[in-house]
N, C-alpha and C positions, 0 to 999 in steps of 0.2 A: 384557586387564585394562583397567580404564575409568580413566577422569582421576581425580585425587585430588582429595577434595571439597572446594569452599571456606569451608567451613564448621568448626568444632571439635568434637570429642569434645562438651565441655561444650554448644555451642551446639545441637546435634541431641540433648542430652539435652532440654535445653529445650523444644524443638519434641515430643518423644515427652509428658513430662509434660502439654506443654498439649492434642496432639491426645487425650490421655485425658481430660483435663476438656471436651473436649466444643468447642475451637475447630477452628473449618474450617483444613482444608492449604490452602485456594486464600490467605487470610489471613497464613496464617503463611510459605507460600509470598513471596507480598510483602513481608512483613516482611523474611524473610532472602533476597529477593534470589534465590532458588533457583527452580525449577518445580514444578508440584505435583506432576508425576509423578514426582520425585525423593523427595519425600514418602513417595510411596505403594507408590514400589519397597520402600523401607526400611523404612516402617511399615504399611504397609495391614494383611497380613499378621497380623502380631504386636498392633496395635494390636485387630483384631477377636479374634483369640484371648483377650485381656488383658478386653475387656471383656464376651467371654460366661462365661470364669472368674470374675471378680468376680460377674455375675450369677446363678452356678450357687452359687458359696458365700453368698451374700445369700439364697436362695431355701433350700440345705443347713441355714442358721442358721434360718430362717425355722420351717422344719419341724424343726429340732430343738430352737427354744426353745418350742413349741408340743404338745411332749409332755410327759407326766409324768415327775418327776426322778428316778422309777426307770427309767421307758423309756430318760432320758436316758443313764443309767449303762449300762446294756446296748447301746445303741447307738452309745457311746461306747468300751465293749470290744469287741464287736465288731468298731468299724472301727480300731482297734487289734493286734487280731488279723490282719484283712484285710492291712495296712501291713507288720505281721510274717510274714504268708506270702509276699508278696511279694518281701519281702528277702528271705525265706530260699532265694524258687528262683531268683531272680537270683545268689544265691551258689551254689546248685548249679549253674547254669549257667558260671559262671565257673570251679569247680573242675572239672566234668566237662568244660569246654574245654579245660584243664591239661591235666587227664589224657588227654584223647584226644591231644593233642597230643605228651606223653610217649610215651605207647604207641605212637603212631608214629615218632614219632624211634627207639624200640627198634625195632620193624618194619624200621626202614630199615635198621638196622644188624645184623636176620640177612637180609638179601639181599647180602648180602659174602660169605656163606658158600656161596651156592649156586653148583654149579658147574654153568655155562651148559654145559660137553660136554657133562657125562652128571648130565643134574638127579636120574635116579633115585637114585643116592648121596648128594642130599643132599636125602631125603623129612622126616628131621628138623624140618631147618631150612624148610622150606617151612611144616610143617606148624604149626610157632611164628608163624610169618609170615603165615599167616590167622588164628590164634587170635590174636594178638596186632592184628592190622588190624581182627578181627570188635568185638575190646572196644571198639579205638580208636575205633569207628564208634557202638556202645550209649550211648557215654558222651561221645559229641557230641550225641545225640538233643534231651537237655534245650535245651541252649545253640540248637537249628537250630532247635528248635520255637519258643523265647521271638521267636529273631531274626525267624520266620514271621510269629508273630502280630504283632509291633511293624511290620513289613511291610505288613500287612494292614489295621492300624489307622492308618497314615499314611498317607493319600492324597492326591497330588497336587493341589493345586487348579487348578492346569490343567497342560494339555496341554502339553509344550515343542513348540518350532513346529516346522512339517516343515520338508524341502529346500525349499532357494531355490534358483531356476534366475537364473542368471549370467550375461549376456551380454554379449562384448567384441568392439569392433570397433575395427579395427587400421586406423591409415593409413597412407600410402605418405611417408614423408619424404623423398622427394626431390621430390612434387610441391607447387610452389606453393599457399597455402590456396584462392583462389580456383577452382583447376582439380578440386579434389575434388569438388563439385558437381554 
């Protein structure tokens, strides 16, 4: 865990507002006394994300005040609609996680019944025990796939770094500093 900053909540609020109107971290950097690359750990990031959204909806308004105010209204349902599909299978996702996760905890609870001597007397309960595994699995599907694609669409902007090689060398404390030499 790194040092605690010497700076405030409030005061790095500060610094985020101004690097989005557009002043230099090396500046403000000075200002607060800090490094710029403490700046940048914290806002580089966020600050580029912040100001290609703003220029996406500036560009979105752009072209939707530039249609007709029926196109307006259609295009306006639309991404309406779009917003409400969305929610709706983020909520199936979250209910078919439920559920799969119910239906497992039932699953777990007919393998109590199986009797590990002689499993063929208990073909029943096995047989509950993959129907009930096979649902739990159907009804994770939605929820793995969402987590897939949110996966796929978050990419790392770099690399974390590889092994660092470590080298330690050890002295002899009983020889005087001048004899190690």
């Amino acid at each position: 865990m790194g040092r605690k900053s010497s700076l405030t909540e409030k005061q790095w609020a500060e610094i985020a507002e101004r690097l989005l109107k557009g002043e230099a971290g090396r500046v403000l950097a000075r200002e607060f006394g800090i490094s710029e690359a403490a700046i940048r750990k914290r806002f580089g990031a966020q600050t580029k994300q912040i100001k290609d959204v703003a220029n996406q909806l500036v560009a979105a308004e752009t072209a939707f005040s530039a249609l007709p105010k029926s196109a307006q209204i259609s295009a306006r349902t639309l991404a309406d609609e779009l917003k409400a599909i969305s929610t709706h299978l983020a909520s199936a996702a979250k209910y078919g996680a439920m559920t799969s996760h119910r239906l497992m905890g039932i699953a777990h609870g007919q393998v109590e019944q199986v009797d590990d001597a002689e499993p063929e007397k208990s073909a029943d309960a096995l047989t509950r025990i993959i129907a009930l595994t096979k649902t739990a699995n159907l009804s994770a599907e939605i929820p793995l796939r969402l987590l897939q694609a949110n996966k796929d669409a978050v990419k790392p902007e770099e690399e974390p770094p590889g092994p660092v090689e470590v080298t330690f060398v050890t002295k002899d404390a009983r020889k005087p500093a001048h004899e190690e030499d």
